[in-house]
BAGUKOL-734188 format. One record per residue (C-alpha): residue in three letters; y, x, z. Coordinates in steps of 0.25 Angstrom, whole numbers, plus 2048, in hexadecimal, padded with zeros to 3 digits. Layout:
residues N
residu;y;x;z
ala;Y;X;Z $
...
***
This chain:
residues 553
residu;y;x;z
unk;EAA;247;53A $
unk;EA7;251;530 $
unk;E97;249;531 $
unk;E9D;23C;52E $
unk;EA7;240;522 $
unk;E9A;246;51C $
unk;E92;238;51E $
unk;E9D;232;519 $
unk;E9C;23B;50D $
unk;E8E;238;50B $
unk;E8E;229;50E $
unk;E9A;223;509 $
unk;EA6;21E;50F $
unk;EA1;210;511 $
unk;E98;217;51C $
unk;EA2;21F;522 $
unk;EA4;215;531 $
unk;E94;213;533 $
unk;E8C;21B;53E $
unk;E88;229;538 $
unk;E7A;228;541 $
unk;E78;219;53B $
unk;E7B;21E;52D $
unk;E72;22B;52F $
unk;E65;221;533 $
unk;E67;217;529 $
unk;E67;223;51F $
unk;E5A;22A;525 $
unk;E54;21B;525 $
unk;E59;219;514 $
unk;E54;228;512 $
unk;E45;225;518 $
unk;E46;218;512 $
unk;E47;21F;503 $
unk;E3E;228;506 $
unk;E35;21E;50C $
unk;E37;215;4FE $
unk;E35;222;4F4 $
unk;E27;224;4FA $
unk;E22;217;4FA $
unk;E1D;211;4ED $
unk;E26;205;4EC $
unk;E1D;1F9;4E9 $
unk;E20;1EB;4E7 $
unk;E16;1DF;4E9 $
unk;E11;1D8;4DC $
unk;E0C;1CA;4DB $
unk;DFF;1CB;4D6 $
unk;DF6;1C0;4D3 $
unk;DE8;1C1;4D4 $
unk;DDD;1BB;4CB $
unk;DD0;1BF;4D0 $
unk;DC2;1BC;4CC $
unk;DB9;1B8;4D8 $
unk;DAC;1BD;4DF $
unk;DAC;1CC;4DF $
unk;DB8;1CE;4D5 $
unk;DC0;1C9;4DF $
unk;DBB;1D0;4EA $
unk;DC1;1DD;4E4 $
unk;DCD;1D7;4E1 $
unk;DCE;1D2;4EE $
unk;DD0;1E1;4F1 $
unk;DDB;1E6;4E7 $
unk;DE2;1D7;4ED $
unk;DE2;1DE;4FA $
unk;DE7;1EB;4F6 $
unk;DF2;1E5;4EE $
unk;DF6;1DD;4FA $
unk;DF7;1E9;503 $
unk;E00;1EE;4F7 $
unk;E09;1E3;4FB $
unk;E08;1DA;4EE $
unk;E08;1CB;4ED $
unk;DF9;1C6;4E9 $
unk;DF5;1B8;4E3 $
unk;DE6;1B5;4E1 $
unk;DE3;1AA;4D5 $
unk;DD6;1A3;4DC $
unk;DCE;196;4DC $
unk;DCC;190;4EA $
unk;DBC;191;4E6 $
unk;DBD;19F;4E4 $
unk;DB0;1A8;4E9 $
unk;DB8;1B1;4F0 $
unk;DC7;1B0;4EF $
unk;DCA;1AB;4FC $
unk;DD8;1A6;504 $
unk;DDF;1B5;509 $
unk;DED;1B4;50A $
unk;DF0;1C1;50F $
unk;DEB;1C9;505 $
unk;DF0;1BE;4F9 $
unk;DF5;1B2;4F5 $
unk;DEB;1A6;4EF $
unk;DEE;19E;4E1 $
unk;DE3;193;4E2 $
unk;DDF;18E;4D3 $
unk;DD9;180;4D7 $
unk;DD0;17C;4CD $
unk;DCB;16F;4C8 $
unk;DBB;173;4C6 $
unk;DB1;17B;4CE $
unk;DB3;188;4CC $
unk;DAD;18B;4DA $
unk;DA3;197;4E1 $
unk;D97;18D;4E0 $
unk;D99;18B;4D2 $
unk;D9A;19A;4CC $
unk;D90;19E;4D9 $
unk;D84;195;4D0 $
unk;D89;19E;4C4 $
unk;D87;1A9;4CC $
unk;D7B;1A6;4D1 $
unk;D75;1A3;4C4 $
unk;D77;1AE;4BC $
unk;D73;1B6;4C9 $
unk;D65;1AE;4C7 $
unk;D65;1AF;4B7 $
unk;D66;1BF;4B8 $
unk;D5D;1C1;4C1 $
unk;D52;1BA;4BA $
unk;D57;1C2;4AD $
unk;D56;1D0;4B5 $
unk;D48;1CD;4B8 $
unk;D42;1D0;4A9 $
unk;D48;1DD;4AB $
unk;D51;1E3;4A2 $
unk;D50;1E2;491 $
unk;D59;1DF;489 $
unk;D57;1D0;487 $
unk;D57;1D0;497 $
unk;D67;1D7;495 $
unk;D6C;1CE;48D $
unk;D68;1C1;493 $
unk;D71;1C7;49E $
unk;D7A;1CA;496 $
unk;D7C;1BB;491 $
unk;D78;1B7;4A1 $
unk;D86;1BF;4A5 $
unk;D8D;1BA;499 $
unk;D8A;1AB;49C $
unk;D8D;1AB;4AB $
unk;D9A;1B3;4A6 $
unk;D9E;1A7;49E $
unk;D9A;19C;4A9 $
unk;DA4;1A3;4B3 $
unk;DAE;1A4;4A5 $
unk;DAD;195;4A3 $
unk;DAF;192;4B3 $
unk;DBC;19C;4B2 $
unk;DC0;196;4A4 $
unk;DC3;18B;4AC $
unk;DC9;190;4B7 $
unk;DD4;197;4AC $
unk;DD7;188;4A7 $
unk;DD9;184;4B4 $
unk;DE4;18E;4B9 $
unk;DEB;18C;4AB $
unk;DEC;17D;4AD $
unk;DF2;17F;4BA $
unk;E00;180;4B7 $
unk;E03;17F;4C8 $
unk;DF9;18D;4C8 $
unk;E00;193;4BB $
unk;E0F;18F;4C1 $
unk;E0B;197;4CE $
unk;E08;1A2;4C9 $
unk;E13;1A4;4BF $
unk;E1E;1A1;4CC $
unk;E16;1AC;4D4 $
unk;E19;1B6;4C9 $
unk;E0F;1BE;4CA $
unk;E10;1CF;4C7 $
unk;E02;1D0;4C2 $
unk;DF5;1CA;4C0 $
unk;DE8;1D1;4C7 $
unk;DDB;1CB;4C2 $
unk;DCD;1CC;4C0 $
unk;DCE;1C9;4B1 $
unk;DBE;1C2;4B1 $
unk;DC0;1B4;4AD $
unk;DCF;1B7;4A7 $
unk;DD7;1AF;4B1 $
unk;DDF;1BB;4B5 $
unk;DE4;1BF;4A8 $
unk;DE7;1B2;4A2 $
unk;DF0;1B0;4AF $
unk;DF7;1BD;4AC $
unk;DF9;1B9;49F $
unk;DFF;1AB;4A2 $
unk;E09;1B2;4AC $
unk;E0B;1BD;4A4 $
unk;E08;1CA;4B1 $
unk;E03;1D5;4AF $
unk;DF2;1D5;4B1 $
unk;DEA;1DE;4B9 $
unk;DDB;1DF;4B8 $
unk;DD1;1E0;4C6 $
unk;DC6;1DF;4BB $
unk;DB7;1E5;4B7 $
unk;DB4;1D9;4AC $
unk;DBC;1D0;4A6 $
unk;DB6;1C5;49E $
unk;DAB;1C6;499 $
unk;DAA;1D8;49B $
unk;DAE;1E4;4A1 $
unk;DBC;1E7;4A3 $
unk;DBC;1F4;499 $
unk;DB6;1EA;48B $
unk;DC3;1E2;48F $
unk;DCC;1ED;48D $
unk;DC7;1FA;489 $
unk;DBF;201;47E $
unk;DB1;1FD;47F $
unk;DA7;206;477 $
unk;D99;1FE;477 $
unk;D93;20D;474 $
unk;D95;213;486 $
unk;D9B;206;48A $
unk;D90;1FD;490 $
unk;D94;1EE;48F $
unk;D91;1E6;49C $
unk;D85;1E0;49E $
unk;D7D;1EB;496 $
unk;D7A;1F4;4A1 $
unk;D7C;1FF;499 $
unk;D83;20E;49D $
unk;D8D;215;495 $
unk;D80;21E;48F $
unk;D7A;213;485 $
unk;D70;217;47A $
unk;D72;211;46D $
unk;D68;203;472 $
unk;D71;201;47D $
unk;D7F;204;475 $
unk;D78;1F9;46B $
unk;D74;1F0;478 $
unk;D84;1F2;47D $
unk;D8A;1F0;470 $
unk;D82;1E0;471 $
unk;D88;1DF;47E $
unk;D94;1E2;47A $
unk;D96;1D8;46F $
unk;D8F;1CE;477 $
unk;D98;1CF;482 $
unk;DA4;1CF;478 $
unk;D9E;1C1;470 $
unk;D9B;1BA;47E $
unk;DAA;1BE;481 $
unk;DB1;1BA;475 $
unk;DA8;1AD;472 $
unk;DA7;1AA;47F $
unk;DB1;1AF;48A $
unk;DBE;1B1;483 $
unk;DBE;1A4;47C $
unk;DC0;19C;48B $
unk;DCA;1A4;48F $
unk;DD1;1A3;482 $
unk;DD2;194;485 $
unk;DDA;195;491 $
unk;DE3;1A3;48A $
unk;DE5;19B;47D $
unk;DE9;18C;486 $
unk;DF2;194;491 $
unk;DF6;1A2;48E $
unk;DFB;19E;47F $
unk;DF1;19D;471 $
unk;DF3;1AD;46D $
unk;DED;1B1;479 $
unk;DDE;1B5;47D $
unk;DD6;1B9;488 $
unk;DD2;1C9;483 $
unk;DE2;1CA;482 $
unk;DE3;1C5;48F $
unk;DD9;1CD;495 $
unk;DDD;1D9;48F $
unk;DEC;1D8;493 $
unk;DE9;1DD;4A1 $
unk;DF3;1E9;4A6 $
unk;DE9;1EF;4AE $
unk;DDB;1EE;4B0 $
unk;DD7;1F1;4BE $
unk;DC7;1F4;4BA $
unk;DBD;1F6;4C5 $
unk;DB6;201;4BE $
unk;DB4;210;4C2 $
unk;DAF;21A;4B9 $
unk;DA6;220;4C1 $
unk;D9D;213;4C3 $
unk;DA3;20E;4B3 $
unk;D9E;215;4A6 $
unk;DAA;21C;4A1 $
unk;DB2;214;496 $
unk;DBF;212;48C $
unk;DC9;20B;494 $
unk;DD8;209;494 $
unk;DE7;20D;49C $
unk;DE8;200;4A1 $
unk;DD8;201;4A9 $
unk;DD9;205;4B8 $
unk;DCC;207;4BF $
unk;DCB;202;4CD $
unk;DBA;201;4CE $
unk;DB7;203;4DC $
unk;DC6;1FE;4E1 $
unk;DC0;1F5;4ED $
unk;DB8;201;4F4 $
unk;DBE;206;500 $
unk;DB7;210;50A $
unk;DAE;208;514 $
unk;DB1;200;521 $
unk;DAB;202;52E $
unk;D9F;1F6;52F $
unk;D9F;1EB;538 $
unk;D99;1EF;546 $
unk;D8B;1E7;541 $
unk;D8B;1EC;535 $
unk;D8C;1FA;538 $
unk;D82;1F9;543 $
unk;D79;1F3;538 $
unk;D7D;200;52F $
unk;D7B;20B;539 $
unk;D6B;205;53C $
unk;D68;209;52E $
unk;D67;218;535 $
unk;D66;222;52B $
unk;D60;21A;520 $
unk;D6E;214;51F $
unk;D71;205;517 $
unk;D71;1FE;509 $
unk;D79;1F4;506 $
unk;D77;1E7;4FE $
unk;D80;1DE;4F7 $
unk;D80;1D5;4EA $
unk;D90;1D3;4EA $
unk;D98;1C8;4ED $
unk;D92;1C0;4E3 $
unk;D83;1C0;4E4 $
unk;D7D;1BD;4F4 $
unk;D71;1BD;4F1 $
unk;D66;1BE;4E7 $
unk;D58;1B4;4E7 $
unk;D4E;1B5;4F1 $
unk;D44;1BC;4EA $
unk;D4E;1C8;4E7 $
unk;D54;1C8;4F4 $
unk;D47;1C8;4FB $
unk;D43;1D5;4F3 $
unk;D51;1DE;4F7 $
unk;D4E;1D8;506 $
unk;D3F;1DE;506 $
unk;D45;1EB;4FF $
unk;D51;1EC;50A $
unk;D45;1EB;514 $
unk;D3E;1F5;50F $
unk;D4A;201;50F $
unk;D4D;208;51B $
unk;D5D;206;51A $
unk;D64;1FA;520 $
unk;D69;1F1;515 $
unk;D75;1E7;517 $
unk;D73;1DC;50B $
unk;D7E;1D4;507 $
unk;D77;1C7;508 $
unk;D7B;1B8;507 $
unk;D6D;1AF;506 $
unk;D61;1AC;50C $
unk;D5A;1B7;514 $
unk;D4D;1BC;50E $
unk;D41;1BE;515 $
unk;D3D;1CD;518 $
unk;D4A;1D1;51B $
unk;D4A;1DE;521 $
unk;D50;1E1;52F $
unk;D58;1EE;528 $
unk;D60;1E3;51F $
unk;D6D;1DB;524 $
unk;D72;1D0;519 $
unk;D80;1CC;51A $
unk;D88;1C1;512 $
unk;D94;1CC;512 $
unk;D93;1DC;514 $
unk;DA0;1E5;513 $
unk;D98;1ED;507 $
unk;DA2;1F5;506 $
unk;DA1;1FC;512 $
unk;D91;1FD;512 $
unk;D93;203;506 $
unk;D9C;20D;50C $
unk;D94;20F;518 $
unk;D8D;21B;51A $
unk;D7F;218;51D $
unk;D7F;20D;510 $
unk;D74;214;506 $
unk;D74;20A;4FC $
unk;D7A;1FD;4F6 $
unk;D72;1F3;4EF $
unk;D7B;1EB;4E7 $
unk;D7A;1E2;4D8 $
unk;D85;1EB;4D3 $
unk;D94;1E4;4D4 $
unk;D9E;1EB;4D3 $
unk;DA6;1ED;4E0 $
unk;D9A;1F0;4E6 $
unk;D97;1FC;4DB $
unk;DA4;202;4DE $
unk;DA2;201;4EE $
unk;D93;209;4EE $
unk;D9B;212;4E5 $
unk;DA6;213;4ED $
unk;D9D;215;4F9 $
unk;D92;21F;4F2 $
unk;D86;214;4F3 $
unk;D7C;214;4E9 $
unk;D77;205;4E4 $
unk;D6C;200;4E2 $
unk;D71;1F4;4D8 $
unk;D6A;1E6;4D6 $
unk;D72;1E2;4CA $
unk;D73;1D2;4C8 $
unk;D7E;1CD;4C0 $
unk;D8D;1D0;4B8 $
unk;D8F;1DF;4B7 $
unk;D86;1E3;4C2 $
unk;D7B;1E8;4B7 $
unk;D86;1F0;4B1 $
unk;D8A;1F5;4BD $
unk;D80;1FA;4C4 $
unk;D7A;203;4B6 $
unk;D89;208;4B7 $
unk;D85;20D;4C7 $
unk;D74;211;4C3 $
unk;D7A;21A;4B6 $
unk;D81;221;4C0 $
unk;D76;224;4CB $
unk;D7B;21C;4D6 $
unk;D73;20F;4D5 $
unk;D65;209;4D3 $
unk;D65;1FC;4CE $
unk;D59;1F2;4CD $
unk;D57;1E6;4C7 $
unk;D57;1DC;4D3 $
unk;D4E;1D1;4CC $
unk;D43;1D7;4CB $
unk;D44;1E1;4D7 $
unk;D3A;1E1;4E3 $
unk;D3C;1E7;4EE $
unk;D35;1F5;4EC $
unk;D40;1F7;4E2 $
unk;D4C;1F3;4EA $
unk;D45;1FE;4F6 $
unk;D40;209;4E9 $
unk;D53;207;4E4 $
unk;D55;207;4F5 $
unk;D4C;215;4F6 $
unk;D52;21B;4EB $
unk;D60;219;4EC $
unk;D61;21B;4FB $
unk;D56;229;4FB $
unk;D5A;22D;4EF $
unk;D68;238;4EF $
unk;D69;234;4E0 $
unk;D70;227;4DF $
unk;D7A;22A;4EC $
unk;D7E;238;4E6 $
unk;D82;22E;4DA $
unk;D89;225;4E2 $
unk;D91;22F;4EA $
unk;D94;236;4DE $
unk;D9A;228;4D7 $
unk;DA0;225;4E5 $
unk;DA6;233;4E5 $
unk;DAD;231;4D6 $
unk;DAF;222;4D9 $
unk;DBA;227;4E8 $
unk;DBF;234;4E0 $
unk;DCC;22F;4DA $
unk;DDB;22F;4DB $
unk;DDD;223;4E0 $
unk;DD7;218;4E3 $
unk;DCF;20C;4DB $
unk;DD8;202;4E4 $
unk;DE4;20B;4E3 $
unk;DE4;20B;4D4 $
unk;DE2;1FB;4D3 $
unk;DED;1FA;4DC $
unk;DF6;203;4D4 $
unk;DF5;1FE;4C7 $
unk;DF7;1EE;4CC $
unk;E03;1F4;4D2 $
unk;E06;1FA;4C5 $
unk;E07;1EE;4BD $
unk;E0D;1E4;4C6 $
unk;E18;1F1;4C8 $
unk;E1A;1F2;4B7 $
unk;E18;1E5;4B5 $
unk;E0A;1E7;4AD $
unk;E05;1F4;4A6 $
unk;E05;1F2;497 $
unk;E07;1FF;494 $
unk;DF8;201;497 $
unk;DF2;1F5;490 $
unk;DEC;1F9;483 $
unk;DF1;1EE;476 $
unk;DE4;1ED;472 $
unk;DE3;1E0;479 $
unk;DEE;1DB;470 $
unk;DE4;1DF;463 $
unk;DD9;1D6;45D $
unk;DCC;1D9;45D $
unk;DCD;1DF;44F $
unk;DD9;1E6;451 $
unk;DD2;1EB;45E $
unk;DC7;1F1;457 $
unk;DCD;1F3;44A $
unk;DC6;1EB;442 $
unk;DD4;1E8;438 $
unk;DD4;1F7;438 $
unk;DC8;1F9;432 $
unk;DC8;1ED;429 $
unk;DD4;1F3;421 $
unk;DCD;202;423 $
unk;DC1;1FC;41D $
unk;DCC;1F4;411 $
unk;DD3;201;40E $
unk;DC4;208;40D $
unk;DBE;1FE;403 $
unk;DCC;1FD;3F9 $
unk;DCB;20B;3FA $
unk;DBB;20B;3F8 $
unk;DBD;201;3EE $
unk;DC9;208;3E8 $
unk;DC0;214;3E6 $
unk;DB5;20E;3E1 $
unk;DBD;207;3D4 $
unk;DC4;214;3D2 $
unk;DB8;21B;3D1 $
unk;DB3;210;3C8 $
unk;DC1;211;3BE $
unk;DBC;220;3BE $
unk;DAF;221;3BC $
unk;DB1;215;3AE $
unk;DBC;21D;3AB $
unk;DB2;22A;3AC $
unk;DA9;222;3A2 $
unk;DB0;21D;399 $
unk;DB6;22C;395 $
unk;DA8;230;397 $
unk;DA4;224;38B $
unk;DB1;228;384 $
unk;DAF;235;381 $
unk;D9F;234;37E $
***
């Protein structure tokens, strides 16, 4: 009795008839519940939609989708049934198919492609000088603006679709992820007025950093110049022209076609640098260790290296492939997802030099066979890199310098021997040589001694694994995560709603409030009044001086 007044007590009247067993679980079960609901972080599924950028951009998008999935938030992916890569995955995220009325298809940006593959090679045969530089420099820039124009398009088509448009504004969408290269992405943000993240390295025409953060032309090396942080006065001069070339192509050039579609749909005051620039957070894949260091900003997170993950065990053939390489162990090859192949005459040159080494080699290889093949190299269409890479017996990785696979051999602790061709793989692969953990040659003029002299050394040679280990080291030794920070801070703007409170007003600035142009114009005012004030007054004084001098003579 004296238990039941005490409950009583303690629970109410309005409890007082109810079984004191019953009571006493459904209070153990709402206790264990709180505590349950106090430890675990309480997060609610946002409704992203994804704006990707095909080929290998989407590749590591694919991966943040997947992860953001698991997270349990509701994925849309903006695509073009012609799309490279971007294929029908409905558990994973939902499809918003952009029917176009032209050929924006794989065959027709394949044979651009393929063409600047061809041009650049005949250009890297001269060797390098700096005529040789800048006729890349204008071969990257012109391709850039073919895939511009393509994609210039392709913006007038999604803001003529008023069907598109109405979808997505009823879908009502927490946040825009994009891959901000051809613009499409912001511009959507800015229509349907969400908060934007970046998944980006480049933007328009450059690297994500000019967009956004100080950029010093003196320790800064502009893309394309193939230049380290350490430049003597000729390269800061040769920096400084790539610069102001890169900026003239991209305000004569670039900005005006987007402009178009900004000024027609998104209102006459607006602009694409404004756009760009309004981004809440810019998800970079950058890591300082493989990056010069660099002015940057609050709102820059840096995820490089976010899709690398420890390796798989290898499919049963693969792996009996792997272990006959015996004590001499493996090197992998792999020109990306892009590239399949390279001509004949090149292809037979790395084939003779693969014959030559003792290691097996597993190519990446989607062509025609060459001839004298040895019996130590498998060519595959498809190879799970990422786990050669992280096999133990892989000694070296042969590779043209992207991106992801950078960060994968870092990741892993292989050096590289690179075999730059196009876009920022130049760049690239200085970034990893200036470091000790590559030897790059130029494969348009390689034979096949030099290809075995780069195998030699980087395989018998401790100098460039130590490197390598040493970068891989840096690269795994952080608080969290590469992936785990992209996650967290798409979480945190779709949870705030954006993050403006990061974003630097200089985007809001002309350029010569920017630089301070006005500043120093009315510095420069004040300076001559004064000067000039100076001036007559020291005139008055000196005729004043003279003319008592006269009088008193």
């Amino acid at each position: 009795m004296l238990k039941k007044q005490t409950f009583k007590t303690l629970v109410g009247s309005s409890f007082v008839n109810m079984d004191s067993r019953r009571w006493q679980v459904s209070l153990w079960t709402a206790y264990v519940l709180s505590i349950i609901t106090l430890l675990c972080p309480r997060t609610q599924g946002a409704k992203i939609l994804v704006v990707p950028v095909d080929g290998s951009h989407w590749i590591n998008m694919k991966i943040i989708i997947g992860e953001l999935k698991l997270k349990g938030h509701d994925i849309s992916v903006l695509y073009t049934a012609t799309s490279w890569y971007i294929k029908e995955k409905p558990d994973l995220y939902q499809l918003i198919v952009v029917k176009l009325s032209y050929d924006f298809g794989e065959i027709k940006l394949n044979s651009k492609l393929e063409i600047y593959v061809k041009k650049s090679l005949e250009y890297l045969q001269s060797g390098w000088n700096l005529s040789r530089n800048f006729m890349m420099k204008r071969l990257f820039v012109n391709t850039l603006y073919d895939f511009h124009q393509s994609y210039h398009i392709f913006n007038f088509e999604i803001f003529e679709n008023q069907t598109l448009l109405n979808q997505l504004k009823n879908s009502n969408f927490d946040l825009v992820l994009t891959d901000p290269v051809f613009a499409t992405g912001p511009m959507l943000s800015h229509y349907l007025k969400v908060p934007l993240v970046y998944n980006i390295r480049w933007h328009l025409n450059g690297e994500a950093h000019f967009l956004s953060a100080p950029s010093p032309s003196s320790f800064i090396p502009v893309p394309g110049s193939q230049f380290t942080d350490k430049m003597n006065f000729f390269q800061r001069t040769l920096n400084l022209m790539h610069n102001l070339y890169h900026l003239a192509v991209t305000e004569m050039f670039i900005y005006p076609m987007y402009n178009e579609v900004c000024h027609r749909y998104l209102g006459p005051d607006t602009d694409i640098q404004t756009i760009l620039q309004r981004a809440d957070v810019w998800l970079i894949r950058v890591d300082f260790i493989f990056e010069f260091p660099r002015p940057t900003m609050p709102n820059i997170v840096y995820i490089g290296g976010f899709q690398c993950k420890p390796a798989k065990p290898l499919a049963a053939e693969l792996e009996i492939f792997v272990q006959s390489s015996g004590e001499h162990g493996l090197i992998v090859m792999s020109l990306g997802s892009v590239i399949n192949s390279l001509p004949m005459q090149i292809t037979m040159e790395i084939a003779e030099a693969f014959a030559q080494v003792p290691q097996k080699v597993i190519w990446k290889y989607d062509g025609v066979a060459p001839p004298h093949l040895g019996n130590n190299t498998l060519l595959a269409k498809w190879i799970p890199q990422n786990d050669l890479l992280g096999h133990p017996k892989t000694r070296a990785f042969v590779a043209h310098g992207g991106t992801n696979g950078i960060y994968e051999a870092i990741y892993h602790g292989v050096p590289v021997i690179g075999m730059p061709l196009i876009f920022d793989q130049f760049d690239n692969l200085v970034r990893l040589e200036s470091r000790g953990a590559a030897k790059v040659i130029n494969v348009a003029t390689m034979h096949s001694s030099d290809l075995v002299q780069a195998l030699n050394e980087v395989i018998n040679h401790t100098f460039y694994r130590d490197n390598m280990k040493k970068l891989s080291a840096l690269h795994r030794d952080q608080p969290e995560s590469p992936m785990e920070r992209a996650i967290f801070w798409i979480e945190y703007v779709a949870r705030h709603k954006g993050a403006g409170h990061l974003r630097s007003e200089s985007y809001r600035l002309p350029w010569y409030a920017y630089h301070c142009v006005d500043v120093m114009i009315l510095l420069l005012f004040i300076l001559l009044l004064v000067t000039v004030f100076v001036g007559v007054t020291l005139k008055k004084l000196c005729r004043a001086v003279l003319k008592k001098k006269q009088k008193s003579e």
